[in-house]
KOLVO-246500 format. One record per residue (C-alpha): residue in three letters; residue number from 1; x, y, z. Coordinates in pm, whole numbers, plus 32768, in hexadecimal, padded with zeros to 4 digits. Layout:
('ALA'; NUM; (X; Y; Z))
...
***
This chain:
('UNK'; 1; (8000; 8000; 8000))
('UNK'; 2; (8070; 815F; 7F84))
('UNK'; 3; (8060; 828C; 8078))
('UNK'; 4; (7FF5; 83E3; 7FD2))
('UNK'; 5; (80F1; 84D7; 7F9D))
('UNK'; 6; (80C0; 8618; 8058))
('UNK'; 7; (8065; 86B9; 7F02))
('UNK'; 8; (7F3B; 8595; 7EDD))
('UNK'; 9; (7ED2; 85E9; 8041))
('UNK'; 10; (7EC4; 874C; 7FF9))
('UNK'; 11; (7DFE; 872F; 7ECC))
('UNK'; 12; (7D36; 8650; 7F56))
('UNK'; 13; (7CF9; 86FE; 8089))
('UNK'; 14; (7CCC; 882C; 7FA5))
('UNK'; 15; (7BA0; 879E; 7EF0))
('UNK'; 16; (7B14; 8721; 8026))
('UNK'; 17; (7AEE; 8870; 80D7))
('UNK'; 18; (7A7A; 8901; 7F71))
('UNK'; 19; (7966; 8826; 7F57))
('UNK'; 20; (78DD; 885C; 8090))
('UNK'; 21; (791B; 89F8; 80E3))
('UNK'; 22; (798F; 8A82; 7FA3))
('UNK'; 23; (7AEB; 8B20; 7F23))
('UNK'; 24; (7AB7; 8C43; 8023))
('UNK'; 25; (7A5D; 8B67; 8150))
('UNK'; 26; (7BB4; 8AD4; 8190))
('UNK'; 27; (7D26; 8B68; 81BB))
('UNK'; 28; (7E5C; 8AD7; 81A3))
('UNK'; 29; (7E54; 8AB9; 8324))
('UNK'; 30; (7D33; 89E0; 82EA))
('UNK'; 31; (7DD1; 88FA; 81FA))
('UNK'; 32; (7F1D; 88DE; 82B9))
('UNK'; 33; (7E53; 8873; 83EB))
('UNK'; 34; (7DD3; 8767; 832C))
('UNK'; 35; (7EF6; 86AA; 82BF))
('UNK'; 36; (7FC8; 8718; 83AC))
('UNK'; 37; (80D8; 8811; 831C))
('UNK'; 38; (8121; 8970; 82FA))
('UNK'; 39; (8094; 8A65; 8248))
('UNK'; 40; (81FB; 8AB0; 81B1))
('UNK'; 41; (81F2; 8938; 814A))
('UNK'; 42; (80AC; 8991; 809E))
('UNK'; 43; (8166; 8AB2; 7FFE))
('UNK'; 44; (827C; 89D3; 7F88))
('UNK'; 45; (8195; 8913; 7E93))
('UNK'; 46; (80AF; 8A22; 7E4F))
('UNK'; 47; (8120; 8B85; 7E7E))
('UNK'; 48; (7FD2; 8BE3; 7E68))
('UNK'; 49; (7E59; 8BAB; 7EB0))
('UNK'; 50; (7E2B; 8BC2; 7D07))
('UNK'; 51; (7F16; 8AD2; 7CE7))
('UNK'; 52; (7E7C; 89D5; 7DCF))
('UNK'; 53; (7D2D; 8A11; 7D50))
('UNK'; 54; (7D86; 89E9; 7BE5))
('UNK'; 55; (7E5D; 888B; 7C2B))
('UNK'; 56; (7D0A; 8818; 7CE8))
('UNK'; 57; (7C0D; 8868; 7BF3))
('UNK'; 58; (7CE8; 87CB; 7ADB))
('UNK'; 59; (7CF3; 8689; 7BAD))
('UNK'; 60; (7B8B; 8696; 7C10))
('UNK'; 61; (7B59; 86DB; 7AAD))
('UNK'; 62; (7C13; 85AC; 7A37))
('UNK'; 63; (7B89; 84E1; 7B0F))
('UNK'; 64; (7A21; 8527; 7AA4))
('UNK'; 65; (7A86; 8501; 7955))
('UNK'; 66; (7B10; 83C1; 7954))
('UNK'; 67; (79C6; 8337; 7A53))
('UNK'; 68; (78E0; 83C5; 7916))
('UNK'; 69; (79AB; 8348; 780B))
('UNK'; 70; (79AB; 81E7; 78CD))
('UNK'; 71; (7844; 81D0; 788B))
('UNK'; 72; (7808; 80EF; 776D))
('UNK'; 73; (7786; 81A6; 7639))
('UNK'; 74; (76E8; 8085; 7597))
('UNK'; 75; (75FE; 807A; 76E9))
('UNK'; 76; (746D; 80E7; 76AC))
('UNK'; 77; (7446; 826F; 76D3))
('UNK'; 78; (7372; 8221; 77E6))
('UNK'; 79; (74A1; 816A; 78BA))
('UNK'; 80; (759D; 824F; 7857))
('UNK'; 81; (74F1; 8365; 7938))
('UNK'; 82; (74B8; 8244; 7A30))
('UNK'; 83; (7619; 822D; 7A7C))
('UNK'; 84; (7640; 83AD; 7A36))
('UNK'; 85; (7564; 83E4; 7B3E))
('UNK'; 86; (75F4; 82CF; 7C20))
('UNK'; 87; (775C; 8355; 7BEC))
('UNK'; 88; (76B2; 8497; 7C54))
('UNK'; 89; (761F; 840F; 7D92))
('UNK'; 90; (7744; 8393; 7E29))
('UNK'; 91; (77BB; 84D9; 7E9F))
('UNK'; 92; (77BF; 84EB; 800A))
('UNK'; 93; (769F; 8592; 80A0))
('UNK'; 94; (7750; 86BA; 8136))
('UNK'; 95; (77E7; 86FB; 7FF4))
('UNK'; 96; (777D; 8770; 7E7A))
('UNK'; 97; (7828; 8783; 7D54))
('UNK'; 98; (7983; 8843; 7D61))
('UNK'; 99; (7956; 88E5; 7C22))
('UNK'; 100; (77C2; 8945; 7C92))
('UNK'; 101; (7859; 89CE; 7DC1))
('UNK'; 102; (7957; 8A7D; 7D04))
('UNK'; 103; (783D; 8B1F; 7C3D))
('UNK'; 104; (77B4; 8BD4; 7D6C))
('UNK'; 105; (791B; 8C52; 7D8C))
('UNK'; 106; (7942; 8CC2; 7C1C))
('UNK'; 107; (797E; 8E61; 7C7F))
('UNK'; 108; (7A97; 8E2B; 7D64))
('UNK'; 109; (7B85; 8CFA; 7C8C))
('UNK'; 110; (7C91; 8D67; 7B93))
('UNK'; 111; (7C28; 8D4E; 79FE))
('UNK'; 112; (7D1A; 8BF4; 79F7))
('UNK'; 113; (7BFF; 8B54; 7B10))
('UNK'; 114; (7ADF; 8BEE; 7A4E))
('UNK'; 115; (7B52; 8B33; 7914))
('UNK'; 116; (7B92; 89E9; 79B2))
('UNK'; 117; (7A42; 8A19; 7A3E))
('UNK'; 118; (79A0; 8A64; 7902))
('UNK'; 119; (7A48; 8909; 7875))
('UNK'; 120; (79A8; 8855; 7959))
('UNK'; 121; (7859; 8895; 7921))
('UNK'; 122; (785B; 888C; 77C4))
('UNK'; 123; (790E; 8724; 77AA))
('UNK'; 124; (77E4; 86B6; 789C))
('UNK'; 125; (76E3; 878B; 77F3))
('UNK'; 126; (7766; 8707; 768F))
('UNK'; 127; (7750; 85A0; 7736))
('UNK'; 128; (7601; 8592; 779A))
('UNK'; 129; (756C; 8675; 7662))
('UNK'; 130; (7600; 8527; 75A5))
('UNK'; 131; (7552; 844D; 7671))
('UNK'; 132; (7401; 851A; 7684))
('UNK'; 133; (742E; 8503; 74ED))
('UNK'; 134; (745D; 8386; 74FC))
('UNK'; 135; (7334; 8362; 75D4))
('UNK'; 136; (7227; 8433; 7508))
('UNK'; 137; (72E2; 831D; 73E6))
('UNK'; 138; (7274; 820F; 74A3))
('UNK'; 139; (7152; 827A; 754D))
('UNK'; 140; (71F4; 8270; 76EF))
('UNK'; 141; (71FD; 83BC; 76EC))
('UNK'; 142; (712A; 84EC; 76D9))
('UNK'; 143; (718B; 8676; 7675))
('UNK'; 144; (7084; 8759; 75CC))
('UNK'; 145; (71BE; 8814; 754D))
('UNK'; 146; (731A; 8837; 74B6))
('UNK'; 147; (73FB; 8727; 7571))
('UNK'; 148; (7538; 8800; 7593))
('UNK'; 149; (7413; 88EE; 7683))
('UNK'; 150; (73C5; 87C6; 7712))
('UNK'; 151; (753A; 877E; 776F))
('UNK'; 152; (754C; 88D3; 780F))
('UNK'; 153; (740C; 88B8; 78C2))
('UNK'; 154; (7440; 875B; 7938))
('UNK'; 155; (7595; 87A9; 79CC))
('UNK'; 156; (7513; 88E7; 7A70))
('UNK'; 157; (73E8; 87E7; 7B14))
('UNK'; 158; (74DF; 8712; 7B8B))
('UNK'; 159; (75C9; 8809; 7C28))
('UNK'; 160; (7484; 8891; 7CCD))
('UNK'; 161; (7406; 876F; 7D56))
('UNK'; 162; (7577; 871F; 7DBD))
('UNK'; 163; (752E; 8874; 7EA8))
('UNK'; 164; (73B0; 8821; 7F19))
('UNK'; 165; (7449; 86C2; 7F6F))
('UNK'; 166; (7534; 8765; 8063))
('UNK'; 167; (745B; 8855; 80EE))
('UNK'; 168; (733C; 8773; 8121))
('UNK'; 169; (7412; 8624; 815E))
('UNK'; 170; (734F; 855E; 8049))
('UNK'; 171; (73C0; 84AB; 7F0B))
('UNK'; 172; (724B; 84B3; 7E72))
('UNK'; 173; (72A0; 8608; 7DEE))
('UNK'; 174; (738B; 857C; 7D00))
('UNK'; 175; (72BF; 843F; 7CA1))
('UNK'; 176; (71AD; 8556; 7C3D))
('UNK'; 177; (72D0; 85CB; 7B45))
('UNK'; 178; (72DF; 8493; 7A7B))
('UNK'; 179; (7172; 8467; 7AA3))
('UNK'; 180; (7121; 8597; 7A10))
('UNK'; 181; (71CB; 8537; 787D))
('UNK'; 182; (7182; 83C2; 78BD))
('UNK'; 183; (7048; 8305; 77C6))
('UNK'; 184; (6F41; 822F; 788C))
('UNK'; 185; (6F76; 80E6; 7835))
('UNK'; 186; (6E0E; 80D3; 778F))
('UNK'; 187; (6E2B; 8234; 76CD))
('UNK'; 188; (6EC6; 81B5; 75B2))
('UNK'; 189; (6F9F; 82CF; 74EE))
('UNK'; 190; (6FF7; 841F; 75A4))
('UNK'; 191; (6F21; 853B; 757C))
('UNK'; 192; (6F11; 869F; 760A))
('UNK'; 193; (6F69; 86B8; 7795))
***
């Protein structure tokens, strides 16, 4: 077994305290007290709050990424958002998305941050206005619109209920979310929401 570097912990750490009180709710004091350094040892491998935040939303990013692009494309529409919506659910109740609750931040990070952000929703948004496409193909799926809108809005839903989850400690929030595009099973092909 592999220990994590004290960069990994501080990343990791990082995204942690992101997730669950925002880029402006924690310090470097905050972070160092968590894994148990300095805050000149912070310094050392990022010289600045930027330069932490950028390393952690490329990671987070990445991450994501590679748990979307896992799912297997030649899957029904329908169970594509299944395990969208899954991978969604698994974040810890006292947290939401990093890059959601880097959204609320948006006025106070550096361009570089904005950009990554902006990456990050559109590879999701792009991802599920694919598989909202695929499902009004094969009938799982329901959109009374343009599926690239329906990417947008979908993610947007899902970042929401990731919020109304927290605040109201309950996952049903984000089963409405898939509920909401998803054919009954004795409707036959999609039509208008």
């Amino acid at each position: 077994m592999t220990t994590a570097t004290t960069r990994e912990q501080l990343l990791d750490h990082a995204q942690a305290l992101i997730m669950q009180r925002g880029y402006n709710g924690f310090s470097y004091r905050d972070l160092a007290d968590r894994v148990g350094v300095k805050t000149a040892s912070i310094h050392y491998y990022f010289p600045c709050k930027d330069d932490l935040l950028i390393q952690v939303i490329e990671a987070y990013g990445a991450q994501a990424a590679a748990r979307v692009q896992a799912i297997d494309a030649t899957l029904p529409a329908k169970e594509r958002l299944d395990r969208y919506a899954a991978m969604v659910q698994g974040t810890p109740a006292d947290r939401v998305c990093l890059c959601g609750m880097l959204a609320a931040d948006f006025a106070s990070l550096s361009d570089r941050a904005r950009l990554s952000l902006q990456a990050f929703f559109r590879l999701n948004e792009a991802w599920l206005a694919k598989v909202i496409a695929d499902g009004l193909s094969d009938g799982t799926l329901k959109w009374p619109g343009d599926p690239e809108a329906a990417g947008r809005c979908l993610f947007a839903a899902f970042q929401g209920a990731l919020m109304g989850s927290r605040l109201f400690q309950n996952q049903a929030r984000l089963h409405d979310v898939v509920a909401s595009v998803q054919c009954q099973p004795d409707q036959g092909q999609p039509g208008p929401a």
